[in-house]
C-alpha positions as CSV (number, residue, x, y, z in Angstrom):
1,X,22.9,-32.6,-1.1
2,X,23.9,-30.2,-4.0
3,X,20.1,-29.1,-5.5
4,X,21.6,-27.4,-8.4
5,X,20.9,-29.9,-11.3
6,X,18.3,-31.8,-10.0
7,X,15.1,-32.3,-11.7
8,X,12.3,-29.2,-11.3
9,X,9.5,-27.5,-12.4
10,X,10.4,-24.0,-12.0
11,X,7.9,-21.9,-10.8
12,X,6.8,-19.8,-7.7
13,X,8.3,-18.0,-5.9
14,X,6.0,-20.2,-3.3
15,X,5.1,-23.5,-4.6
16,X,3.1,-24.4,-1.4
17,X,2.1,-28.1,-2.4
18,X,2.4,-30.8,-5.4
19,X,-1.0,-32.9,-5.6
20,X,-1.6,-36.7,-6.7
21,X,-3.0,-37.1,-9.9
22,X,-5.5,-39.7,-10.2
23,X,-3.5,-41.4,-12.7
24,X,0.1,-42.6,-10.2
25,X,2.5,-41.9,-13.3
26,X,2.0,-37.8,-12.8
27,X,1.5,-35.4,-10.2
28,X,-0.1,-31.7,-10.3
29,X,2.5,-28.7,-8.9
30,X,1.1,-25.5,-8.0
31,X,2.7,-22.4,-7.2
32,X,2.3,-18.8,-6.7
33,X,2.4,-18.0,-10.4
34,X,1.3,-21.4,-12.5
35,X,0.3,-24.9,-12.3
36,X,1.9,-27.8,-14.1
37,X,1.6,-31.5,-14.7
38,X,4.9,-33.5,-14.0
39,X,5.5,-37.0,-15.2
40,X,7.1,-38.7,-12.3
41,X,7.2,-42.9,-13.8
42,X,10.3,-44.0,-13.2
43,X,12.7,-41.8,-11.1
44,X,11.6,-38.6,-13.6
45,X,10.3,-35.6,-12.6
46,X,9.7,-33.9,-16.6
47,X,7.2,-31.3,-16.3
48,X,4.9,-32.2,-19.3
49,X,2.1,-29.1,-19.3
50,X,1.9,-26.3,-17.5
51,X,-0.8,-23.1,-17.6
52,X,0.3,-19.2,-16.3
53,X,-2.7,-18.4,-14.3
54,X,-1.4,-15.5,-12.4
55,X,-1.0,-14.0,-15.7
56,X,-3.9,-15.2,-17.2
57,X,-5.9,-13.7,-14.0
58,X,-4.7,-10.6,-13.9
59,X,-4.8,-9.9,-17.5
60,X,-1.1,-10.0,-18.4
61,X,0.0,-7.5,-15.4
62,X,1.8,-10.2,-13.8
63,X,3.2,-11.6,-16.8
64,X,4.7,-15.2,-17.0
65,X,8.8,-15.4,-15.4
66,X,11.4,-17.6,-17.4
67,X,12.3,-20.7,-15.4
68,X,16.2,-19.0,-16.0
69,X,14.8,-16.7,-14.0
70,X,13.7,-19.0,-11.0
71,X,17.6,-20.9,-11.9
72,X,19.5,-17.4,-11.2
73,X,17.7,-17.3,-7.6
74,X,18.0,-20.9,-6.7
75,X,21.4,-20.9,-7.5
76,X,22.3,-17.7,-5.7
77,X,22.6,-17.3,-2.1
78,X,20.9,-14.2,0.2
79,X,24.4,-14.6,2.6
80,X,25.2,-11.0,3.0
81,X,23.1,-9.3,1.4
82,X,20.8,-6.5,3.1
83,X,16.8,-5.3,2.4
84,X,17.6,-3.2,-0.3
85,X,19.8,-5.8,-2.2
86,X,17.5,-8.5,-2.1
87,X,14.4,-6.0,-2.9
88,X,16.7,-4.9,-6.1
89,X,17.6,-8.6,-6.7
90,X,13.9,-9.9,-7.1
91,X,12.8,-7.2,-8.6
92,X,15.1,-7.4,-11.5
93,X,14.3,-11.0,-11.9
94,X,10.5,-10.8,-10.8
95,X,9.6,-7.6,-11.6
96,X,9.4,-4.6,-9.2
97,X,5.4,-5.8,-7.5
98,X,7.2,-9.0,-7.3
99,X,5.6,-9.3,-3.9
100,X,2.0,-9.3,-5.3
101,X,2.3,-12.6,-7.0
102,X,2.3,-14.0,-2.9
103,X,-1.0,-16.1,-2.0
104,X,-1.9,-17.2,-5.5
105,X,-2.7,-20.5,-5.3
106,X,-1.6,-21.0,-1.6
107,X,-4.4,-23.8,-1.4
108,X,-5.5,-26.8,-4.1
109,X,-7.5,-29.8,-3.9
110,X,-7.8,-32.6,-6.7
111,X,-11.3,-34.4,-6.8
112,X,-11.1,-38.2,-8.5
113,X,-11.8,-36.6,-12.0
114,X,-8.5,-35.3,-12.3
115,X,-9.6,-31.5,-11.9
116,X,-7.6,-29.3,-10.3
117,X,-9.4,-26.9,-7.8
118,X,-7.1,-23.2,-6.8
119,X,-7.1,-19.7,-6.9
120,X,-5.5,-17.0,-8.5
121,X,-5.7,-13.2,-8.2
122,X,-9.5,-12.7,-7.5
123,X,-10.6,-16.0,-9.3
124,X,-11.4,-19.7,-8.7
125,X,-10.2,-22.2,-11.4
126,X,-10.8,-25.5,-12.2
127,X,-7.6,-27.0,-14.3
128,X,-7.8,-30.1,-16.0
129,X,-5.8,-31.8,-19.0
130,X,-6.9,-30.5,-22.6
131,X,-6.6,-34.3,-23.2
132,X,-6.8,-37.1,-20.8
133,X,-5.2,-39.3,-23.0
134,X,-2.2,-37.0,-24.3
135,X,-1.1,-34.9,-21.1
136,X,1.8,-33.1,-23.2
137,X,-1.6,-31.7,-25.0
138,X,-1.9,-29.1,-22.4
139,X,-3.8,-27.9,-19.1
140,X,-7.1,-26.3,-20.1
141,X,-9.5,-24.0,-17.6
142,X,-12.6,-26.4,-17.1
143,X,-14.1,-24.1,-15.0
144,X,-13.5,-20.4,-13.5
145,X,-15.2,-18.4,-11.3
146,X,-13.9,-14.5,-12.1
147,X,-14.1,-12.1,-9.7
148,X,-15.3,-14.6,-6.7
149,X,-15.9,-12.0,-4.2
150,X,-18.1,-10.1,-6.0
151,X,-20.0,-12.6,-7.6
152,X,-20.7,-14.3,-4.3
153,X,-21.0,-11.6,-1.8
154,X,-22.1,-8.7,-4.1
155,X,-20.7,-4.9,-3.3
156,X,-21.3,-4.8,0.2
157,X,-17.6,-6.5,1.5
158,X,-15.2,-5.0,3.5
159,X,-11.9,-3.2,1.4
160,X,-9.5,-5.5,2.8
161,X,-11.7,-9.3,1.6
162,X,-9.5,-11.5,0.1
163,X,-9.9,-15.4,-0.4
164,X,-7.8,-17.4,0.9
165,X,-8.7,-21.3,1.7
166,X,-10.2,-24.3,0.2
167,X,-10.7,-27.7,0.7
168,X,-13.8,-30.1,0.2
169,X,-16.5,-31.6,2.0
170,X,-17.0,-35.4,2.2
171,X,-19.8,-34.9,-0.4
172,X,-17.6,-33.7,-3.1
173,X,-18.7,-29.9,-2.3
174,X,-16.2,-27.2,-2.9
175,X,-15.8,-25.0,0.6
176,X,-13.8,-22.0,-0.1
177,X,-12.5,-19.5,2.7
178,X,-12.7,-15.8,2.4
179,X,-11.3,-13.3,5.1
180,X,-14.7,-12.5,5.9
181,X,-16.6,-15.4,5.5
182,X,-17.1,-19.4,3.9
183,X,-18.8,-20.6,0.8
184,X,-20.0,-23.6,-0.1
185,X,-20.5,-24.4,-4.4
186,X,-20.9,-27.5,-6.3
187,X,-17.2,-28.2,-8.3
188,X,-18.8,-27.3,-12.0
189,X,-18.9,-23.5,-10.3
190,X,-22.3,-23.0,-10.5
191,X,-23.1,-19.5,-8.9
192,X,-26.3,-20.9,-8.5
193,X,-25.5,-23.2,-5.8
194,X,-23.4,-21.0,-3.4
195,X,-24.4,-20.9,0.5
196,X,-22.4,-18.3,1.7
197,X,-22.3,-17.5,6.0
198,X,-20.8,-14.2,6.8
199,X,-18.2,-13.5,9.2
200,X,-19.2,-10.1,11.4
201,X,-16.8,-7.2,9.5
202,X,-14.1,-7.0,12.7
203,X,-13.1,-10.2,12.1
204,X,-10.1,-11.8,9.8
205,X,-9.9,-15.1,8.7
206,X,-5.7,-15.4,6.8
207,X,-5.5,-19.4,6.8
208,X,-8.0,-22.4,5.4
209,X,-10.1,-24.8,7.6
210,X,-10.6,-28.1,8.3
211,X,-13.5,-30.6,7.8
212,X,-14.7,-34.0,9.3
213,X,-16.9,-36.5,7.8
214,X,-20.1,-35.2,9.2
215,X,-19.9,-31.8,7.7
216,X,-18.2,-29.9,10.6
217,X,-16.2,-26.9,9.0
218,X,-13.4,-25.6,11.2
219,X,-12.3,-22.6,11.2
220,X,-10.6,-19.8,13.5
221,X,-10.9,-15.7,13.0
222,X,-8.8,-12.8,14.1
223,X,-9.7,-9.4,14.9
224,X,-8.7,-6.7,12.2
225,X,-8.0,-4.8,15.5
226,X,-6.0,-6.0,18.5
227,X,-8.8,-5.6,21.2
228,X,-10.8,-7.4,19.3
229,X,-9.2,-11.3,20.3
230,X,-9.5,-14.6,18.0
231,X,-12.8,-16.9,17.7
232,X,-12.6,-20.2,16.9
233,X,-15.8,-21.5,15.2
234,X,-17.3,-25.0,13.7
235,X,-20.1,-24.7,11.0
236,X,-21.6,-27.4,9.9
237,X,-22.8,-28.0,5.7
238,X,-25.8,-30.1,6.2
239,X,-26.3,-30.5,2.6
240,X,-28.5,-27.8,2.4
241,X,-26.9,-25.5,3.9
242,X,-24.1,-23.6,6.3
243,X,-25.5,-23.9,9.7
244,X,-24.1,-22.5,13.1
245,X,-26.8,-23.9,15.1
246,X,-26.3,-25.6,18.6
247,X,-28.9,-28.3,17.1
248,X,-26.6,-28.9,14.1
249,X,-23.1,-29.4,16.1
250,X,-21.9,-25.8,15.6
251,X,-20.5,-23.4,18.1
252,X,-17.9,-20.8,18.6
253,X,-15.4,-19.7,21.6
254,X,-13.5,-17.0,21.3
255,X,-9.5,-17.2,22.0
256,X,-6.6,-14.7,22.6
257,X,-4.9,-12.7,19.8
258,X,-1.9,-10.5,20.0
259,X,-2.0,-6.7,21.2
260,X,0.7,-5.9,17.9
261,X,1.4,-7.3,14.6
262,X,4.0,-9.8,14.7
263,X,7.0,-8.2,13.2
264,X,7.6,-10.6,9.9
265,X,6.7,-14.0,8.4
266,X,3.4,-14.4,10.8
267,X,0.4,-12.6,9.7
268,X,-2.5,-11.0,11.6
269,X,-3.2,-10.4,15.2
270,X,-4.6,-14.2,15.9
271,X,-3.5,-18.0,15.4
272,X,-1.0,-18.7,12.7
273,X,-2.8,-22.2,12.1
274,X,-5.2,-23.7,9.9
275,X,-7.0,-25.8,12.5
276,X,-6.3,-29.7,13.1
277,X,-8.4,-32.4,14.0
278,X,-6.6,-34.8,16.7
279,X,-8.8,-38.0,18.3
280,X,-11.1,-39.9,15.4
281,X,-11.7,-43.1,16.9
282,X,-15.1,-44.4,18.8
283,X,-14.1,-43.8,22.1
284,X,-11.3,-41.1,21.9
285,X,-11.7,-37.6,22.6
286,X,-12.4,-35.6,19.4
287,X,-10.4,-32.1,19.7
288,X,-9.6,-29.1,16.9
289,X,-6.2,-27.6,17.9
290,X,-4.6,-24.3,17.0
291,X,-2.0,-22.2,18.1
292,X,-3.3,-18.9,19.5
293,X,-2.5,-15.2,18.9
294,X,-0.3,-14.3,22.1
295,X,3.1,-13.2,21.7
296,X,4.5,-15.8,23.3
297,X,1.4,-18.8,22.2
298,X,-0.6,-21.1,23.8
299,X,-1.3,-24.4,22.2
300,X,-5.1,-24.6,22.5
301,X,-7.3,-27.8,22.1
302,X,-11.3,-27.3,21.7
303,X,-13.8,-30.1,22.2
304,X,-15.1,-30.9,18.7
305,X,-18.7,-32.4,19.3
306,X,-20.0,-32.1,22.6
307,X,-18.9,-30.9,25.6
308,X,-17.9,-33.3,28.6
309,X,-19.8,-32.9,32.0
310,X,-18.4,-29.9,33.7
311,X,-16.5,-28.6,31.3
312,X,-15.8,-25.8,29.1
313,X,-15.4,-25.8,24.8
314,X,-12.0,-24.9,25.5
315,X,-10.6,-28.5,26.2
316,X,-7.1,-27.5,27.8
317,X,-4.2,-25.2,27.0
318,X,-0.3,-24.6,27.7
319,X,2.2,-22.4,26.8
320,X,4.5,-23.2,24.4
321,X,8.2,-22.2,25.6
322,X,10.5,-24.3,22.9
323,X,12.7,-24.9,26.3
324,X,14.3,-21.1,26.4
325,X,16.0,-20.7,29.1
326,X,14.1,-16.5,28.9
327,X,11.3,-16.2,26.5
328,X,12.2,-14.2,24.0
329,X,9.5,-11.3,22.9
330,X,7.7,-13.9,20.5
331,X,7.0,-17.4,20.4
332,X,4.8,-17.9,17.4
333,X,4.2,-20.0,14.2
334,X,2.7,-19.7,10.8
335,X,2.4,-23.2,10.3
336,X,-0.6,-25.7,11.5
337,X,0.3,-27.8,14.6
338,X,1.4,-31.0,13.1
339,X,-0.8,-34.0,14.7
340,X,-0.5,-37.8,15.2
341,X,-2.5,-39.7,18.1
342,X,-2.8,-37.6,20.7
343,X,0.5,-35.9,19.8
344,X,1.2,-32.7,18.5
345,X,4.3,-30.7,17.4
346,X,4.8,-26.6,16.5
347,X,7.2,-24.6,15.7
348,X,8.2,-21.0,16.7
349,X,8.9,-18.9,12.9
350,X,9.7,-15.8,14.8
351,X,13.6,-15.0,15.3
352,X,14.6,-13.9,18.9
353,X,15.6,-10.5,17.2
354,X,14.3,-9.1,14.5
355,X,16.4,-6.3,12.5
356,X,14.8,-3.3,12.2
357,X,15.3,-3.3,8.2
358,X,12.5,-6.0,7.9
359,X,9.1,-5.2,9.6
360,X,6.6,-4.0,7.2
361,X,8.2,-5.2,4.5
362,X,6.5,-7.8,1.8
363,X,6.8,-11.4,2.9
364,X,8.5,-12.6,-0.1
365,X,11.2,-10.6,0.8
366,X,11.1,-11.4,4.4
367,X,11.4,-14.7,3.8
368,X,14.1,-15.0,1.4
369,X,16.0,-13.2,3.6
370,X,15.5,-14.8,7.2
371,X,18.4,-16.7,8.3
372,X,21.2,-16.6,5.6
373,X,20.9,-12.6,5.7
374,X,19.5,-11.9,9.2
375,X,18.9,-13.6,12.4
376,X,16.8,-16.9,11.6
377,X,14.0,-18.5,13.5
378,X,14.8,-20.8,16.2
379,X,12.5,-23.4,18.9
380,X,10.2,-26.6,17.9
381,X,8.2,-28.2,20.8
382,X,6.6,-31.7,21.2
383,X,3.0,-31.8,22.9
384,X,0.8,-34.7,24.1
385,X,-2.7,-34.7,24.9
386,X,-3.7,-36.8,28.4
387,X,-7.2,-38.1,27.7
388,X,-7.1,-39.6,31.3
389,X,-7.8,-35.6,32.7
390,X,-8.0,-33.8,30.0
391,X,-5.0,-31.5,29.9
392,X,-1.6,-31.4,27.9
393,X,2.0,-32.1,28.8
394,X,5.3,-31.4,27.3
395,X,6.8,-34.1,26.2
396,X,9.9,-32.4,24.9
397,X,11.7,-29.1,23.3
398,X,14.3,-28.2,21.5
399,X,15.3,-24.2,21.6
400,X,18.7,-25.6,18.6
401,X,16.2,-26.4,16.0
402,X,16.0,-23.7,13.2
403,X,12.3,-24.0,11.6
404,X,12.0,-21.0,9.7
405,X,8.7,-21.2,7.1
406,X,8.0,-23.8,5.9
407,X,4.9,-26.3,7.1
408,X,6.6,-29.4,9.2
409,X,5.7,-33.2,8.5
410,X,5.0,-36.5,10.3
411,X,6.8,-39.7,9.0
412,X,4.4,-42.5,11.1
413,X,6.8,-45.0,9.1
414,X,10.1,-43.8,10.6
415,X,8.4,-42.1,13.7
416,X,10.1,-38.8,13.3
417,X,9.1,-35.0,12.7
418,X,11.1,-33.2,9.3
419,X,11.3,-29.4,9.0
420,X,13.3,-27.2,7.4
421,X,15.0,-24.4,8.8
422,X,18.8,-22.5,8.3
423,X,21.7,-22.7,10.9
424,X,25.0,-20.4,10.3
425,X,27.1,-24.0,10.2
426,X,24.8,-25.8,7.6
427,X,22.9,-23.5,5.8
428,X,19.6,-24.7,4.3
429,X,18.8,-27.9,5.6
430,X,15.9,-30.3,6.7
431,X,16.3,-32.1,10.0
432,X,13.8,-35.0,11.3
433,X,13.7,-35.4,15.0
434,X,12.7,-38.6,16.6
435,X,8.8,-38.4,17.6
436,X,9.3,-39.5,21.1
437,X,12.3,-37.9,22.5
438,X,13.2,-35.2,20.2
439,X,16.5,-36.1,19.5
440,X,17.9,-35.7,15.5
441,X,18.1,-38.9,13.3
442,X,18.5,-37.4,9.8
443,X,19.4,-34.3,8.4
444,X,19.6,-33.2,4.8
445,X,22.3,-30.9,4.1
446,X,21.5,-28.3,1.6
447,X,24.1,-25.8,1.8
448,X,24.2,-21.8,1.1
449,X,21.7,-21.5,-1.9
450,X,18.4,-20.7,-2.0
451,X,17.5,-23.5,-3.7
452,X,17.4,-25.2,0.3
453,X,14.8,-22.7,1.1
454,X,11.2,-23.7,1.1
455,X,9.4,-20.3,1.8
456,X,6.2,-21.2,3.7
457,X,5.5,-24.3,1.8
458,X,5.3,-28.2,3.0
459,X,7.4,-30.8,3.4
460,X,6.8,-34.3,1.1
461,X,8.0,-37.0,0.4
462,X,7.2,-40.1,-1.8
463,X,6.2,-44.0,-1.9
464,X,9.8,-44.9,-2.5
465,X,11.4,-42.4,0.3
466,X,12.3,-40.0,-2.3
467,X,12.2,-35.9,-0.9
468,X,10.0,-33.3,-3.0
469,X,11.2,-30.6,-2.1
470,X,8.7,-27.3,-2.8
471,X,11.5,-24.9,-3.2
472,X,11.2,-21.4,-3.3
473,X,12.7,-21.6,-7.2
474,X,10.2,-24.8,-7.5
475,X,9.2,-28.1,-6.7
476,X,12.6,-30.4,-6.3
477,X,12.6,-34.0,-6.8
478,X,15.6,-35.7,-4.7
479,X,17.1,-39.1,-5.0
480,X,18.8,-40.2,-1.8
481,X,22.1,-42.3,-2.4
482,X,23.3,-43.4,0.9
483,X,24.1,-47.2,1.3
484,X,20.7,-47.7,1.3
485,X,19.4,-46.4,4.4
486,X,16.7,-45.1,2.3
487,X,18.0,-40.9,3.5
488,X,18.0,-41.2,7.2
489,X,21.1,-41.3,8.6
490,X,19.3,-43.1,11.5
491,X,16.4,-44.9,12.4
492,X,15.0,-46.3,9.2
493,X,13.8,-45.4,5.9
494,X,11.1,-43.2,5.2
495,X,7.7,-46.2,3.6
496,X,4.9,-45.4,2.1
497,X,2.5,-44.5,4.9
498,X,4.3,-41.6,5.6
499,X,1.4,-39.4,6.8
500,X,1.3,-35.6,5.9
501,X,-1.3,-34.4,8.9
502,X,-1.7,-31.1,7.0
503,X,-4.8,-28.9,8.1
504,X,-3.9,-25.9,6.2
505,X,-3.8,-28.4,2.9
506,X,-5.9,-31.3,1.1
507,X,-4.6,-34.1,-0.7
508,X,-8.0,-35.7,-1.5
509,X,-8.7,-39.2,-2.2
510,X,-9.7,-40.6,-5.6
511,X,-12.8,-42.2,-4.4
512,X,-14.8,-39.4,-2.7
513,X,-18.0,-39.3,-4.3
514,X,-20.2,-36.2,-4.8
């Protein structure tokens, strides 16, 4: 599958997620620098508005790129080129702090007015058309919070407080994620209606939560220091308020972190994952899973409500190995442990060796790099949770499979897992492995260019089986044409209730109330 040509909305260089609109004939993309409303009726993708907010909230020092700009890098390919190459080469097209336009808007929600929720820089926008009626009228800022540390915590944060997550209660509350801490705020913005709960100032919170129906907020911590270990907490918003009271439903247990900083792609000292919910039904057992901080990680599973007779918070917990033959140093993701049933799947984003030209440096250019350039990331395992005695098995591995940043997905439809990853013989490419056994039914060839490389974001696809592919030049819409198998080459077609289990991102429903 040849990229170059097909329909995008440049932007980036992460475009984490595109959104539903409430209206089925366009969808909202986000990236690192902008969002933008694309008209999909019909086969198109034709981006019809689009708003700079990186520039617009750092006051022009990040100005607006040409999408030529985002073209000469898709087009291009990183094979053979070293740290100082690539560093020149997005510099020149991104400008030399290039790597500060990473984690703008790493995490949106839409609410069933159409308003899109992200951040940018230090502030929290609200985007919504200038015309409801006329999209090609514009994006306008309905609401925007400047300076959202600040405004919500005062002058008394640590140096290094950044936000970073956000999703939304069942209520229609706004819960945004800071390093430090979590806020809850009505969606108009008003400062007036901020709860705010504090994390202690040794702790480091670098990915977004989860939330259930009955207010539980999920979310897991590192240390800033290595002694200091992970904890894994559930508040609960009772309406009122952020509670971590026992009477409410809330707890915390603390987990293990890493004694170093990983050496690329993976950030802090404790899990790489946004927390998942696994087990919703009356009598199943309701868990929050993560990945922890070891070098080589632990899939963890924590009781969500109460505890069983006898037992600890800390439901169960295995090592994850990929099936190496000899562990290599790490064994660690980035991305949320993917979750259907009582399944789950991660991935390892660390290579086995990592070149001594790349530690330390900025993750944009880590991750352009990784794999075409230097050694890529290799290892996906398959998990299942025995609610019979409480403990996990592995149900399979694969140590061939290249997953190397960007957030895997669940097709319930055609029972397989899709990720994206590089090999030497194929390039860029997404492969879907069959749920059960782990073996490969479909692989999308992409080839040398960097078009095939999808830089920590997600894996979509829509009703009709088409791929969206969040490039790093920009979201990519892709129209299979293979005899009709629908872009598997076996096993099926991907159908509409293709389920992206996402913790670390929120496509919201229309209908949610406030």
């Amino acid at each position: 599958m040849d990229l170059a040509g097909k329909p995008v909305s440049y932007g980036g260089p992460v475009n984490i997620i595109t959104l539903a609109s409430t209206d089925p004939d366009f969808m909202w993309a986000v990236g690192t620098d902008r969002v933008a409303y694309v008209n999909i009726k019909d086969g198109a993708w034709e981006e019809v508005a689009r708003f700079e907010a990186l520039e617009d909230a750092s006051g022009g020092d990040l100005p607006a790129i040409p999408g030529e700009k985002f073209r000469e890098f898709g087009e291009s390919s990183a094979e053979g080129m070293d740290v100082d190459e690539m560093d020149q080469f997005l510099g020149d097209l991104f400008g030399n702090n290039y790597g500060d336009r990473f984690g703008n808007g790493s995490y949106s929600v839409v609410d069933n007015e159409n308003v899109l929720y992200t951040h940018f820089g230090d502030n929290l926008y609200g985007f919504a058309l200038a015309d409801p009626g006329d999209p090609s009228a514009g994006i306008a800022v309905r609401y925007v919070l400047e300076n959202i540390i600040t405004a919500i915590e005062g002058s008394g944060f640590p140096a290094i407080t950044r936000l970073f997550g956000l999703s939304m209660a069942y209520d229609g509350h706004l819960i945004v994620t800071f390093s430090n801490g979590v806020a809850v705020i009505d969606r108009n913005l008003d400062l007036s209606s901020v709860h705010f709960y504090r994390f202690a100032d040794y702790e480091y919170v670098s990915n977004s939560i989860a939330v259930d129906e009955d207010g539980g907020i999920y979310i897991a911590s590192a240390g800033v220091l290595p002694q200091v270990g992970g904890m894994m907490r559930k508040l609960v918003w009772t309406g009122s308020g952020i509670s971590d009271s026992p009477d409410d439903g809330a707890w915390q247990c603390a987990y293990e972190g890493s004694a170093v900083l990983p050496p690329m792609i993976k950030m802090g000292y404790g899990t790489g994952s946004t927390p998942t919910l696994m087990g919703f039904g009356e009598n199943e057992d309701r868990l929050v899973v993560i990945t922890d901080g070891a070098e080589q990680m632990h899939l963890l599973a924590f009781w969500r409500d109460e505890i069983p007779a006898g037992g600890e918070r800390l439901a169960g917990q295995i090592p994850v190995t990929c099936g190496f033959e000899e562990l290599p140093e790490w064994v660690q993701s980035e991305q949320s442990v993917v979750v259907s049933g009582y399944g789950a799947f991660v991935v390892n984003n660390l290579p086995g060796t990592v070149d001594p030209d790349l530690p330390g440096k900025n993750k944009i250019l880590q991750v352009a790099l990784m794999g075409p350039a230097y050694p890529t990331s290799y290892g996906v395992e398959r998990f299942e949770w025995n609610p019979e005695n409480d403990e996990w098995s592995s149900l399979w591995a694969r140590p061939d499979v290249s997953s190397t940043s960007m957030i895997p997905v669940h097709s319930q439809s055609a029972g397989m897992v899709l990720v994206n990853g590089f090999t030497p013989g194929n390039g860029w490419e997404i492969t879907g492995l069959d749920w059960n056994t782990g073996r490969t039914v479909h692989q999308t060839l992409f080839g040398r260019s960097n078009h095939g490389n999808g830089a920590y974001a997600v894996l979509q696809y829509l009703e009709d089986g088409e791929l969206l592919f969040n490039a790093f030049s920009g979201p990519i819409r892709v129209q299979y044409d293979t005899g009709g198998s629908g872009g598997c080459s076996a096993g099926g077609s991907f159908a509409p209730s293709l389920m992206m289990l996402l913790a670390p991102l929120a496509l919201l429903a229309a209908g949610r109330k406030k």
